[in-house]
C-alpha positions in Angstrom: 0.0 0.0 0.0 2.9 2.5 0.7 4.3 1.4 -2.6 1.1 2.2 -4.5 0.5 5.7 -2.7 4.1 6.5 -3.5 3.5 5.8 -7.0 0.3 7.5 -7.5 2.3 10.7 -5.8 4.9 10.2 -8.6 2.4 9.3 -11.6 0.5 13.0 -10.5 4.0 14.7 -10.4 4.3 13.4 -13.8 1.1 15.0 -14.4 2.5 17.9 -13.2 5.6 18.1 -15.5 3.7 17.3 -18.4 1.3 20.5 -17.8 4.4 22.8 -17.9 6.5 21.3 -20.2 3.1 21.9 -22.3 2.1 24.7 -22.2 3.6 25.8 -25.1 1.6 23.6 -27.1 -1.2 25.8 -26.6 -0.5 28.9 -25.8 3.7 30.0 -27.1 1.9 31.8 -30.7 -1.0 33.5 -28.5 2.1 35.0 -26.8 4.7 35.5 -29.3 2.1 37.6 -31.1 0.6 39.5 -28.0 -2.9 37.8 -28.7 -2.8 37.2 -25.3 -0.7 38.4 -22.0 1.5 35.3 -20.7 0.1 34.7 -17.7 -3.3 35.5 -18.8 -2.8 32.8 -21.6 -1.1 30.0 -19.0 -4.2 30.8 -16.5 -6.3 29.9 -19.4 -4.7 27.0 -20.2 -4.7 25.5 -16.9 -8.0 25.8 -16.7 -9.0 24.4 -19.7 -6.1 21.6 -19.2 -8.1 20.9 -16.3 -12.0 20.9 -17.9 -11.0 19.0 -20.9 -9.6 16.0 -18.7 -13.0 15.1 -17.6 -14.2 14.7 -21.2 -13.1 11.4 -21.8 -11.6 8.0 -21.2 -10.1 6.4 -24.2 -6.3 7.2 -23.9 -6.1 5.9 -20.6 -8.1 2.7 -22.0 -4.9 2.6 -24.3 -2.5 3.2 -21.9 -3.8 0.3 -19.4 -3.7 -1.9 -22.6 -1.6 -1.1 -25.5 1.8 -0.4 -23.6 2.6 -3.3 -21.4 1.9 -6.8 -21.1 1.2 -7.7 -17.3 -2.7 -8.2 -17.1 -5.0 -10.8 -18.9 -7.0 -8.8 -21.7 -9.6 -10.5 -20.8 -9.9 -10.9 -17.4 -7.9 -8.5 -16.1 -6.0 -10.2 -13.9 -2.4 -10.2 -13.7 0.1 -12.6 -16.0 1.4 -15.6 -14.1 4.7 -15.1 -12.8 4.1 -11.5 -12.1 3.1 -10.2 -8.2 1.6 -6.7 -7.3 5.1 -5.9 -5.8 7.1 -6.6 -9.6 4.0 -4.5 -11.3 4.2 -1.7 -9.2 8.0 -1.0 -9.7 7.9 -1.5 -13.9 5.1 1.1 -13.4 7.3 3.2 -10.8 10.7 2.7 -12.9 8.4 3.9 -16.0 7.5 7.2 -14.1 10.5 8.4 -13.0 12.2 7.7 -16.6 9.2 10.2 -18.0 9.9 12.8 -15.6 13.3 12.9 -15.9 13.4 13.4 -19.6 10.8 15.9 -19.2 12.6 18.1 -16.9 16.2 17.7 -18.9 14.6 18.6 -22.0 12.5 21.3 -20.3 15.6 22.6 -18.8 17.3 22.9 -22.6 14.2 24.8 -23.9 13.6 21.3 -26.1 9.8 20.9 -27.1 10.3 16.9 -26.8 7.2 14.3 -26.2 5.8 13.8 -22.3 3.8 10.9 -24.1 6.8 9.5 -25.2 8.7 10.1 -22.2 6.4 8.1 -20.6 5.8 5.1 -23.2 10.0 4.6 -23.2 10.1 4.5 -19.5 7.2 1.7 -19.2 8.7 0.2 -22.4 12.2 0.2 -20.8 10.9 -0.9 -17.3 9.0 -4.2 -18.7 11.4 -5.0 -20.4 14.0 -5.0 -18.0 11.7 -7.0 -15.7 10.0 -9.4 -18.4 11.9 -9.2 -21.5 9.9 -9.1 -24.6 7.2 -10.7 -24.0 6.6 -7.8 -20.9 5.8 -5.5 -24.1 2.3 -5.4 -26.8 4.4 -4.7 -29.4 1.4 -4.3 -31.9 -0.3 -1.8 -29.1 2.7 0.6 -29.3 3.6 0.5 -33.3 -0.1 0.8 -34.1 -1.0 3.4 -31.0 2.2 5.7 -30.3 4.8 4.9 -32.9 2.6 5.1 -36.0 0.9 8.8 -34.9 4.3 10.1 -33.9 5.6 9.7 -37.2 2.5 10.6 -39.2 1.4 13.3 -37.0 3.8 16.3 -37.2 4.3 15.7 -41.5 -0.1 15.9 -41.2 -0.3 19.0 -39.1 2.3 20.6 -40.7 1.0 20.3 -44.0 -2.5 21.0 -43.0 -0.9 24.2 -40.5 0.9 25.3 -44.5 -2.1 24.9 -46.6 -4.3 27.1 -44.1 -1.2 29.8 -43.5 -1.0 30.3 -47.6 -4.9 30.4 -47.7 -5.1 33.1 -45.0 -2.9 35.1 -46.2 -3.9 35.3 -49.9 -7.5 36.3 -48.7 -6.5 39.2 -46.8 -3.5 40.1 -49.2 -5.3 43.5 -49.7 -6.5 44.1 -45.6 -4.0 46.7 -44.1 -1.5 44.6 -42.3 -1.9 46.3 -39.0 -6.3 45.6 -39.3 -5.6 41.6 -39.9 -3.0 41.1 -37.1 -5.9 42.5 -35.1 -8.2 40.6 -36.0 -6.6 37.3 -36.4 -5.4 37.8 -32.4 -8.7 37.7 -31.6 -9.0 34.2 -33.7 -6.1 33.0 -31.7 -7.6 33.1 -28.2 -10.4 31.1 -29.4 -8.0 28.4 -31.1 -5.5 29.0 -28.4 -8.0 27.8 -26.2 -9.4 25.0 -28.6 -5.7 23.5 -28.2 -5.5 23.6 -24.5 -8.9 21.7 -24.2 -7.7 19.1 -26.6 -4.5 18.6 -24.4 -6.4 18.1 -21.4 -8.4 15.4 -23.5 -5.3 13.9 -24.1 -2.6 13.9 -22.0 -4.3 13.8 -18.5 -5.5 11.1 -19.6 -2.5 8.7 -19.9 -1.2 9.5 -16.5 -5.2 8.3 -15.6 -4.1 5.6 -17.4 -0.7 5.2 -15.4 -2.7 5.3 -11.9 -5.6 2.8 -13.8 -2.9 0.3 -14.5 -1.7 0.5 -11.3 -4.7 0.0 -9.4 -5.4 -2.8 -11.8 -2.6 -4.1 -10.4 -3.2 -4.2 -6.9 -6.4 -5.3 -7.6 -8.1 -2.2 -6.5 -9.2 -1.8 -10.0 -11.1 -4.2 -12.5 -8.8 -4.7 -15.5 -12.2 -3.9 -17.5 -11.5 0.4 -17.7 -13.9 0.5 -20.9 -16.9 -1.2 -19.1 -16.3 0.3 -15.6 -14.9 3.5 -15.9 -12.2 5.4 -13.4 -13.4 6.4 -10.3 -14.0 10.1 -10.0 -11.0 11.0 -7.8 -8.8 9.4 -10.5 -9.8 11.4 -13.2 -10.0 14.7 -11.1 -6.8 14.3 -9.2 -5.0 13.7 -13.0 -7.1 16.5 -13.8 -6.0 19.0 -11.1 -2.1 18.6 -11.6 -2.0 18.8 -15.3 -4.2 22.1 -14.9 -1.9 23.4 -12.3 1.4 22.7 -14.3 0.0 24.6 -16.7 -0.7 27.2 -14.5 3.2 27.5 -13.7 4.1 27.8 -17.6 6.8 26.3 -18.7 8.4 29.3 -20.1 11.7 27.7 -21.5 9.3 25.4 -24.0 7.2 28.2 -24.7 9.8 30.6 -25.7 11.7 28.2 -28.0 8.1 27.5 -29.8 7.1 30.8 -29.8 9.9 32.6 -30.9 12.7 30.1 -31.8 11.6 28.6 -34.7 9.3 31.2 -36.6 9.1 35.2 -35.9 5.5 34.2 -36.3 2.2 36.5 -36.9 -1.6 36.0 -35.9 -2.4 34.9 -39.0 0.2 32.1 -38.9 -0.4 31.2 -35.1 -4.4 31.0 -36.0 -3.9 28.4 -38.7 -1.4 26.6 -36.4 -3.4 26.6 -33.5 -6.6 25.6 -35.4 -4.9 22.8 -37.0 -3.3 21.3 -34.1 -6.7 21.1 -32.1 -8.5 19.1 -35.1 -5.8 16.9 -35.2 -5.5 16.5 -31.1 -9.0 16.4 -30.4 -9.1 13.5 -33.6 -6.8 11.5 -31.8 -8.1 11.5 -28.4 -11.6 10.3 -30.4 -10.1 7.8 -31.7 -7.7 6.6 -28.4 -4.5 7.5 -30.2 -1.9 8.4 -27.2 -0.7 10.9 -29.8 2.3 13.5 -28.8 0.7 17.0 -28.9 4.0 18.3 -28.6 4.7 17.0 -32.1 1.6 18.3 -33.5 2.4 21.7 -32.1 5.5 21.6 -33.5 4.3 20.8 -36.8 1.7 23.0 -37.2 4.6 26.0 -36.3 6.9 25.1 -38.8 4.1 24.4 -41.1 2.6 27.7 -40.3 6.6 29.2 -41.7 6.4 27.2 -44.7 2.9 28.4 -45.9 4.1 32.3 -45.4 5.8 33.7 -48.5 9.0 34.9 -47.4 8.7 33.4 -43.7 12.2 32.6 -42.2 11.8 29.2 -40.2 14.5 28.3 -38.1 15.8 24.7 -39.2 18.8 24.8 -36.9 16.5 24.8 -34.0 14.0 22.3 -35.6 16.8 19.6 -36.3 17.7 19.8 -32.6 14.4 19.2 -31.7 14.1 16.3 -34.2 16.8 14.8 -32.8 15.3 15.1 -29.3 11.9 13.5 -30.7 14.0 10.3 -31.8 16.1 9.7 -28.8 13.1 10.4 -26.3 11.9 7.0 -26.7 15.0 4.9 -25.9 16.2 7.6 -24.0 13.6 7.2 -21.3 13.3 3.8 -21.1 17.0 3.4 -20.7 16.4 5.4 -17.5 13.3 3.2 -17.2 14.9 0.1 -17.3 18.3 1.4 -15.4 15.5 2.6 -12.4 13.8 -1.3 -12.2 17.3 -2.4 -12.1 18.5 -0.7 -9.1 15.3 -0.9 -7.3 15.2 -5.0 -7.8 19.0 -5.2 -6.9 18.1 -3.5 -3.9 15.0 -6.0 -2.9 17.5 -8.7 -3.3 20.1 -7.6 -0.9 17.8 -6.4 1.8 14.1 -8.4 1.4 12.5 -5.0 1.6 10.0 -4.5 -1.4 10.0 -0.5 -0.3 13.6 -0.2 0.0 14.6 -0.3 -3.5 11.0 1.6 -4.9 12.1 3.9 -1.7 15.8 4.6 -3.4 14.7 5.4 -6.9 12.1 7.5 -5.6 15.0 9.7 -3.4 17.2 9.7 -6.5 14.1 11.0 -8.6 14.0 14.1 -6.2 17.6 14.6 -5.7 17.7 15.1 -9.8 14.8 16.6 -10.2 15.8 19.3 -7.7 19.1 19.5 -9.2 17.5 20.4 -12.5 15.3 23.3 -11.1 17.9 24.6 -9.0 19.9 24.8 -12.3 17.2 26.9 -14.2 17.1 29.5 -11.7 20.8 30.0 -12.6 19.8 31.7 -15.6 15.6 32.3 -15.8 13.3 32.4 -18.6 9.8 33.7 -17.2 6.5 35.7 -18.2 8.8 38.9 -18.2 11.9 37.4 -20.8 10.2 35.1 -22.5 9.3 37.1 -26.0 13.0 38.6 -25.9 14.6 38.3 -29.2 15.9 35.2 -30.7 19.4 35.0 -30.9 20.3 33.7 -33.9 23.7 33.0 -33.1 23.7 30.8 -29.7 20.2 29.6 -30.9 20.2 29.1 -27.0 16.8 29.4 -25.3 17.9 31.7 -22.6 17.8 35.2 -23.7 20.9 37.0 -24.3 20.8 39.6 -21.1 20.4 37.0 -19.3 23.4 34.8 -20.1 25.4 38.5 -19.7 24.4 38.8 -16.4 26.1 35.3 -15.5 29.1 35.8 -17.9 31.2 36.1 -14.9 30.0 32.8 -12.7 31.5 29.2 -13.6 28.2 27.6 -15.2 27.3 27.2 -18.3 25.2 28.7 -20.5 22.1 25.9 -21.3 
């Protein structure tokens, strides 16, 4: 029991991490065009994070049964040869290789996948605990790997074709009377986008806590018929909205200004085509990265404005974030279920190795923040000129005013 209420803590800190590193799905063009103030826009997000959680169930469905292999499909129950104690610590070790990832990649202003976070850590976890066979292979090809690779190449092309049509309707509207207008389109489409993320990715830590409970056998493996139980859903619901609420401001400035010098025209069609293709998705119980539909629309969003400079130095370093994040995390994953096992062994104490990773999980994540502060990006920096030359994602005054001390620049 101490076990499962230290994992649902860690599975809603996840939560948490994923409404920051977020935000910038959603709101980054609202405030790179001044549609919206920043902390007005990340107060509206969180609450729509939070409302559009509630709305439905069927990406948790997938994430109790597309992702690993440790219940019966059809009775729920749990695969011979595995105990609560082993399922609990794949799920665990999964966690804590999705937050991690999150907060390095937040910490490097690096608009990479929560959902993917997550999927490598469970991925690396089970199989470090059952091999293979701990894995639904045709679960995650056919429900995360397939959308991750179809869905920024969609949305950008739909994000293009919208940005081109835009524009060559209002080629003869004063340019200062369309930006005007088209801000006003972004708060509703700004908003669309941060319902649809609530619909989605509050949802898989619901499914994270599901699977867990499933485990214990506090849950019936049957989520479809059954349903969550309300605390479930609103807890999950509660920490996403309030991550959102903090803004992570490092994400949002590198979509927002990093890879287009982006207009409401251009942030409309973006934001209008990520929310039919997240909202699509969650419909159809795709655990689809919205970060990788946001990012797509963006650069799509570039391409369809003649003469629009898009940023490909900065969008290959995000690629390449996008293709490690997967074996990235569930190296950590796996590495975590190691340790915590090894630990079991030596001392016959299920909590003492789940109680190790758990203290290492805070020690790093507490490094990480304390290395942000070092040199901030907030609501006050965070629409500061691009520098084209670092491409870093801390603005340049505030690299100057650190010049002198012996850390890096991120």
């Amino acid at each position: 029991m101490i076990i499962l209420v230290l994992l649902i803590a860690t599975a809603l800190a996840f939560d948490f991490t994923n409404g920051f590193h977020d935000t910038g799905n959603a709101m980054a063009t609202s405030i790179a065009t001044n549609a919206l103030k920043p902390k007005t826009a990340v107060i509206l997000a969180g609450i729509l994070n939070l409302v559009g959680a509630f709305l439905s169930v069927e990406v948790a469905i997938t994430v109790t049964t597309s992702v690993l292999k440790i219940q019966d499909g059809k009775t729920g129950s749990l695969l011979s040869g595995i105990d609560p104690s082993t399922g609990l610590t794949i799920i665990f070790s999964g966690l804590i290789g999705g937050i991690l990832w999150n907060l390095l990649t937040w910490l490097f202003g690096i608009p990479s996948s929560s959902s993917h976070a997550l999927f490598g850590g469970l991925i690396g976890a089970g199989l470090a605990a059952l091999g293979m066979a701990g894995v639904n292979w045709s679960g995650v090809f056919g429900k995360v790997i397939l959308p991750a690779l179809a869905a920024p190449f969609i949305a950008g092309l739909v994000a293009a074709c919208g940005t081109w049509v835009v524009y060559r309707l209002t080629r003869n509207v004063a340019k200062k009377r369309r930006e005007d207008g088209f801000r006003w389109g972004q708060i509703a489409t700004a908003s669309l986008v941060a319902l649809s993320h609530g619909t989605n990715d509050a949802q898989k830590t619901m499914g994270v806590i599901a699977l867990a409970l499933i485990t214990t056998g506090h849950l019936t493996g049957n989520v479809k018929e059954d349903g969550l139980p309300f605390w479930v859903i609103a807890s999950c619901a509660l920490a996403i909205g309030l991550g959102t609420y903090i803004g992570g401001w490092r994400v949002i400035r590198t979509l927002g200004k990093g890879l287009v010098e982006i207009e409401s025209p251009q942030g409309l069609a973006a934001e209008a085509s990520s929310a039919a293709i997240i909202l699509s998705s969650s419909a159809a119980g795709m655990a689809l990265s919205t970060t990788h539909v946001a990012t797509g629309s963006i650069l799509g969003s570039g391409v369809g404005k003649p003469g629009a400079q898009v940023r490909w130095a900065v969008a290959g370093r995000m690629a390449a974030a996008w293709l490690i994040t997967l074996p990235s995390a569930a190296l950590v994953g796996a590495l975590s279920y190691w340790l915590s096992d090894g630990i079991k062994s030596l001392t016959g104490n299920d909590l003492a190795g789940d109680g190790v990773i758990f203290v290492i999980l805070v020690g790093l994540s507490g490094f990480m923040y304390w290395r942000a502060q070092q040199q901030k990006v907030d609501h006050n920096n965070v629409n500061a000129d691009w520098d084209d030359t670092s491409n870093s994602v801390v603005p340049a005054n505030e690299r100057k005013k650190t010049v002198d001390q012996p850390t890096a620049s991120v």
